[in-house]
C-alpha positions as semicolon CSV with decimal commas, in nm:
position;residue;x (nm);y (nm);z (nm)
1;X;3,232;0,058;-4,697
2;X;3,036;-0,185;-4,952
3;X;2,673;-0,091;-5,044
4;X;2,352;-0,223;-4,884
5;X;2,266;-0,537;-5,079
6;X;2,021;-0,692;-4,903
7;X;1,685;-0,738;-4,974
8;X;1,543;-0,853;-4,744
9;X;1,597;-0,578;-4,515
10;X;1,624;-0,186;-4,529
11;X;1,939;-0,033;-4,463
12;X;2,015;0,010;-4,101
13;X;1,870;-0,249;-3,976
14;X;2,040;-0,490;-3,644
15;X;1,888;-0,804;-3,791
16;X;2,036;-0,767;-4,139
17;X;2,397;-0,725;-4,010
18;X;2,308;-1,024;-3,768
19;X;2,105;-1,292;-4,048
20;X;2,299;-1,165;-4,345
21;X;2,603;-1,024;-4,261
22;X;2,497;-0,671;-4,422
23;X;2,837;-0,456;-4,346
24;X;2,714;-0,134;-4,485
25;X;2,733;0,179;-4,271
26;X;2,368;0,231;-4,187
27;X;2,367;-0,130;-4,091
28;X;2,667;-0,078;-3,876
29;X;2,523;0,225;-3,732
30;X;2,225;0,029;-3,614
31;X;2,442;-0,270;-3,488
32;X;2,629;-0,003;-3,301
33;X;2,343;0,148;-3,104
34;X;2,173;-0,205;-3,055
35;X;2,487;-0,308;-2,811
36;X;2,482;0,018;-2,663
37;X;2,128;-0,015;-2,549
38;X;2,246;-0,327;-2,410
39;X;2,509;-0,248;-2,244
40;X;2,282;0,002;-2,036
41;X;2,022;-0,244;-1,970
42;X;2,284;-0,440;-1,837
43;X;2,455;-0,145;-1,639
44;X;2,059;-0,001;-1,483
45;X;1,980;-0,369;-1,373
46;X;1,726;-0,407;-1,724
47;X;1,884;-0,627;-1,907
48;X;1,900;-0,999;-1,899
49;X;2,096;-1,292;-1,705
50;X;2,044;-1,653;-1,735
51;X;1,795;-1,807;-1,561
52;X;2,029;-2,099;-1,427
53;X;2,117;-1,918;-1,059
54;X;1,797;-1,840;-1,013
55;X;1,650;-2,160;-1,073
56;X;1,854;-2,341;-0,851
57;X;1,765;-2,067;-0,575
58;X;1,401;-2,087;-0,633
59;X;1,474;-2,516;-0,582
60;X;1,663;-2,449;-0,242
61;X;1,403;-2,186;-0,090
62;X;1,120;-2,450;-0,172
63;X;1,262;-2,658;0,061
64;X;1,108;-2,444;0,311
65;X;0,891;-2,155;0,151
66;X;0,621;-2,132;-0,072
67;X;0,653;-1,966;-0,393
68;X;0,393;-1,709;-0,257
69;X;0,642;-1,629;0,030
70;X;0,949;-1,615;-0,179
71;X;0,748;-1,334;-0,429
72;X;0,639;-1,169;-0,108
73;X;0,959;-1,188;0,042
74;X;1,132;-1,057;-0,289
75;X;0,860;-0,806;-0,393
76;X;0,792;-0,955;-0,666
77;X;0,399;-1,098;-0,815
78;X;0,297;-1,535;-0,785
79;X;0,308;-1,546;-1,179
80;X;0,672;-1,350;-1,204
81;X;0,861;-1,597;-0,945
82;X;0,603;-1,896;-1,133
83;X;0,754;-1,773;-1,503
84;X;1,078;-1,643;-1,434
85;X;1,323;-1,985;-1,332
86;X;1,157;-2,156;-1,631
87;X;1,288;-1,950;-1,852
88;X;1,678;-1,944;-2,045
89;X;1,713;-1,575;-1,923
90;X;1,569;-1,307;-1,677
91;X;1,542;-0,976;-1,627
92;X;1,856;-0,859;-1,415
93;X;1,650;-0,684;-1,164
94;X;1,400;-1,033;-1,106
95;X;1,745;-1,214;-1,073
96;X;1,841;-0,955;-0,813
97;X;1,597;-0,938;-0,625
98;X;1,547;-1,330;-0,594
99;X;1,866;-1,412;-0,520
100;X;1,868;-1,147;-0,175
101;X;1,603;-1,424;-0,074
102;X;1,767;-1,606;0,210
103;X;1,656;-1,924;0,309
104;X;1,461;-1,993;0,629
105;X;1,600;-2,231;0,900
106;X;1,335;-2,542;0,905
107;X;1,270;-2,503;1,276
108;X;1,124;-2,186;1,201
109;X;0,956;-2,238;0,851
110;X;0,588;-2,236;0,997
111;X;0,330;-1,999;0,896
112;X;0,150;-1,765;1,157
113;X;-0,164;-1,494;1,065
114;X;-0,025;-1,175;0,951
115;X;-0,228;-0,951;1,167
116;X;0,029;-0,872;1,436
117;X;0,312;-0,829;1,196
118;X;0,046;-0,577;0,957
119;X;-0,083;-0,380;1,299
120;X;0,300;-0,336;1,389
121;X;0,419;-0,205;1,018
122;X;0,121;0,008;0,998
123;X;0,212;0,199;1,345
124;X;0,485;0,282;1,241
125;X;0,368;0,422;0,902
126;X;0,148;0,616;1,123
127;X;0,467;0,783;1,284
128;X;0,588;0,832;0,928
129;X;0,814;0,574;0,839
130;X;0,794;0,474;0,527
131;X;0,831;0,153;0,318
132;X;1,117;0,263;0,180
133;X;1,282;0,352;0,512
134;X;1,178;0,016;0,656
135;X;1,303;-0,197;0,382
136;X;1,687;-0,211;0,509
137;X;1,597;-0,270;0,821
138;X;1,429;-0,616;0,746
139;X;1,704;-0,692;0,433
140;X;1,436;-0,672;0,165
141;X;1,250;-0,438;-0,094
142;X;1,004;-0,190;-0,061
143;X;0,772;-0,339;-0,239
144;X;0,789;-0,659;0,047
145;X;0,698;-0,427;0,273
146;X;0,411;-0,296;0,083
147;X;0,275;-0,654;0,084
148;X;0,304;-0,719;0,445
149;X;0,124;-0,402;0,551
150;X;-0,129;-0,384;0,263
151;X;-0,194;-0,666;0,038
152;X;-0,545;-0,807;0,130
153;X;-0,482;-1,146;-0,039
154;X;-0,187;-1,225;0,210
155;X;-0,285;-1,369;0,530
156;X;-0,004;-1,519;0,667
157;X;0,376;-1,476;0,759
158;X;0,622;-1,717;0,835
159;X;0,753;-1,690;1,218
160;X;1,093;-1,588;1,092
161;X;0,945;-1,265;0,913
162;X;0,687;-1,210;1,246
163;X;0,970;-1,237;1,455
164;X;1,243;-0,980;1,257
165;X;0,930;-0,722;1,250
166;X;0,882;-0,779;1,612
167;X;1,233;-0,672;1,644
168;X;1,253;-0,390;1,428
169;X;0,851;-0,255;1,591
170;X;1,029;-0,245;1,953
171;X;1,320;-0,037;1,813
172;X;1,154;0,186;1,633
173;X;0,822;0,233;1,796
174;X;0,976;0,547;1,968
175;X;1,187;0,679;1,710
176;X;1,118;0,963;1,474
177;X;1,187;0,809;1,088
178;X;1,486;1,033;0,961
179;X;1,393;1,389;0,829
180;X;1,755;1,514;0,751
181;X;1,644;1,571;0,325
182;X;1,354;1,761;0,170
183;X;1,318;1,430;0,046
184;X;1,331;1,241;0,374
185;X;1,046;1,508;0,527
186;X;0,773;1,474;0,177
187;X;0,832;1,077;0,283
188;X;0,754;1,126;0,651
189;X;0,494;1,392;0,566
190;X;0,322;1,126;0,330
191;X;0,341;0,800;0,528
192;X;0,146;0,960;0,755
193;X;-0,102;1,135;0,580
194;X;-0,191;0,803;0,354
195;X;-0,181;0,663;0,703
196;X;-0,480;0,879;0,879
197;X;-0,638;0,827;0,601
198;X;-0,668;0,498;0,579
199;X;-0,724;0,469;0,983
200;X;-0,358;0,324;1,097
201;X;-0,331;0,364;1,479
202;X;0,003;0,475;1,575
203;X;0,207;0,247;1,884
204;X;0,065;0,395;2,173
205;X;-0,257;0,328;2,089
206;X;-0,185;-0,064;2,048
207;X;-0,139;-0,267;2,394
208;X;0,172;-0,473;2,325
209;X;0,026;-0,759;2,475
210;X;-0,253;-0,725;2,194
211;X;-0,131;-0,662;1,855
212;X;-0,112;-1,022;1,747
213;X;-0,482;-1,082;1,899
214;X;-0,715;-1,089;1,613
215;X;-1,037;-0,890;1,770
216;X;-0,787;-0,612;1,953
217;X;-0,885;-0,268;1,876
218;X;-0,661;0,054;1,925
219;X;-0,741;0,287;2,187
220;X;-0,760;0,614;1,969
221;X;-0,893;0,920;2,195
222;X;-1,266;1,007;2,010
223;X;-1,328;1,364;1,913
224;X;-1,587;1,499;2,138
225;X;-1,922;1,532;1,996
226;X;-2,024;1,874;1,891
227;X;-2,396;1,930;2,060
228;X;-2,587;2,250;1,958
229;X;-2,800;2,417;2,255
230;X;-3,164;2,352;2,190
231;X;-3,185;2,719;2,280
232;X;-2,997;2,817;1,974
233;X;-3,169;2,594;1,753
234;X;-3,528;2,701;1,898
235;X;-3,416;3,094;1,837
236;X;-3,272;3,023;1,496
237;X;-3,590;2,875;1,361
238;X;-3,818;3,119;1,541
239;X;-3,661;3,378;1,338
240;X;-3,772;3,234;1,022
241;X;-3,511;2,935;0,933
242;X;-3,635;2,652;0,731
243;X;-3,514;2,287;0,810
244;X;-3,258;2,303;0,509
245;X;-3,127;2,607;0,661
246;X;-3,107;2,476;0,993
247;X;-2,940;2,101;0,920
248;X;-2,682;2,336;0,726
249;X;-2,593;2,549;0,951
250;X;-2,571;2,327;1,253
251;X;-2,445;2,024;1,077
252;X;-2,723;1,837;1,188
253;X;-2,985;1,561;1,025
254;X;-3,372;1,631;1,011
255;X;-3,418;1,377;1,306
256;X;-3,190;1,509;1,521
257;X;-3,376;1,862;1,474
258;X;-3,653;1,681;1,532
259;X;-3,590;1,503;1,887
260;X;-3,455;1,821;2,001
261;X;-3,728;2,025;1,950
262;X;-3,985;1,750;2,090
263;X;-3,772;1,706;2,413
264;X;-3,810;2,051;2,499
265;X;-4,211;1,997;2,415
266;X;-4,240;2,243;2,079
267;X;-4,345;1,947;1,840
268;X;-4,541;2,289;1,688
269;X;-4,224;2,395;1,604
270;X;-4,157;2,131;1,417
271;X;-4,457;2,133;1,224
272;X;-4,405;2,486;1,114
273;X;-4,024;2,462;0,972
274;X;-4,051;2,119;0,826
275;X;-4,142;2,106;0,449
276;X;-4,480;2,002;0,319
277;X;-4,437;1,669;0,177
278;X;-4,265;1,517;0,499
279;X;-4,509;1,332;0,704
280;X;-4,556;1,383;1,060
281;X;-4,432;1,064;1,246
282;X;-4,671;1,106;1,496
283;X;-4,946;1,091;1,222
284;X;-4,853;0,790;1,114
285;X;-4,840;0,622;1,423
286;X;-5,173;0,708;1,517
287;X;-5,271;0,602;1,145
């Protein structure tokens, strides 16, 4: 093998076999592991593809969506679907997931508000199916279902994407999401926690003929209130509790200690547990 003559380069370097022919063996080394990386970026969907397909499938989707509901519908962000078709090459997995982007039929290109189609995704989250379950069934990513159910800057759907989640809702509103994988069960297990937490109300509570109303509200069943017997909370502070003591163990604010002692007429209860630098209301309105 001839010596490393360059100098303009250290040996082992892709861009001095490429710019000056270097054919030393640390330069073929590096030339060697260059095309392997490539050829795995091209195998795991992270390498590169020209941008020609994918401009001239951005051009026939704009005759009918906006490039806000293309990125939604691909999962992709505005300024990735803006860049991406104006450039010579994109990333394989941008390519991919533009090109599963099927155009909508003109009669039913219009836009409607997304709170139906959101109220419908999140019910079933709160039965715990997850994005990722619910992708196949619409024909798109994950991460298009994330933006219909969460992302606050979308407001609107087309009718084509209200209508195929209006389809999926009334055949799955009933169904447990599949569990059959340790896997399958931390999903379900999630999308439900992340679900009560963020206040998702699961199908029965939504009236069908309601879910695409804007001012509908579920019918959740409220916790009944926890009330303490005034008898309790007279005995309790007889025996010596302070107010602290009393809001902490009863889970209860000054006020409402307050009201119940004076609606059982021992305001000179009050007086005695409540701490020194609190006024007495009744002072001040007489002040």
């Amino acid at each position: 093998m001839p010596d490393h003559t360059c100098t303009r380069h250290q040996p082992g370097s892709n861009a001095c076999y490429t710019v000056d022919a270097c054919r030393c063996t640390p330069c073929l080394e590096a030339r060697a592991r260059t095309c392997k990386a490539a050829r795995v970026r091209r195998d795991t969907g992270r390498g590169l593809t020209p941008a020609g397909p994918v401009r001239d499938h951005v051009a026939r989707l704009r005759a009918t969506m906006s490039l806000q509901e293309i990125a939604d519908m691909a999962g992709l962000t505005y300024s990735t679907l803006q860049i991406a078709p104006e450039r010579h090459r994109v990333q394989h997995r941008v390519a991919v997931a533009i090109m599963s982007v099927l155009p909508i039929a003109t009669a039913t290109a219009g836009l409607v508000p997304i709170a139906g189609t959101r109220r419908r995704l999140r019910a079933l989250a709160a039965i715990g199916w997850s994005q990722r379950e619910l992708a196949p069934h619409f024909g798109v990513t994950s991460q298009a279902v994330w933006q219909w159910m969460q992302r606050p800057t979308l407001r609107c759907v087309t009718t084509d994407t209200r209508a195929r989640v209006i389809a999926v809702y009334n055949k799955l509103w009933d169904q447990p999401p599949p569990a059959d994988t340790p896997k399958r069960q931390a999903a379900v297990a999630l999308s439900i926690r992340r679900a009560k937490a963020a206040g998702w109300a699961p199908p029965m509570a939504w009236d069908d003929d309601e879910l695409d109303q804007p001012d509908a509200q579920p019918d959740t069943p409220r916790k009944p209130r926890t009330t303490i017997p005034t008898d309790t909370l007279i005995e309790a502070a007889e025996l010596g509790c302070c107010l602290a003591e009393l809001c902490a163990r009863f889970n209860l604010k000054a006020s409402s200690v307050e009201r119940s002692l004076d609606r059982v007429g021992r305001h000179d209860l009050w007086v005695r547990i409540r701490p020194a630098d609190m006024s007495d209301p009744r002072t001040r309105k007489a002040a």
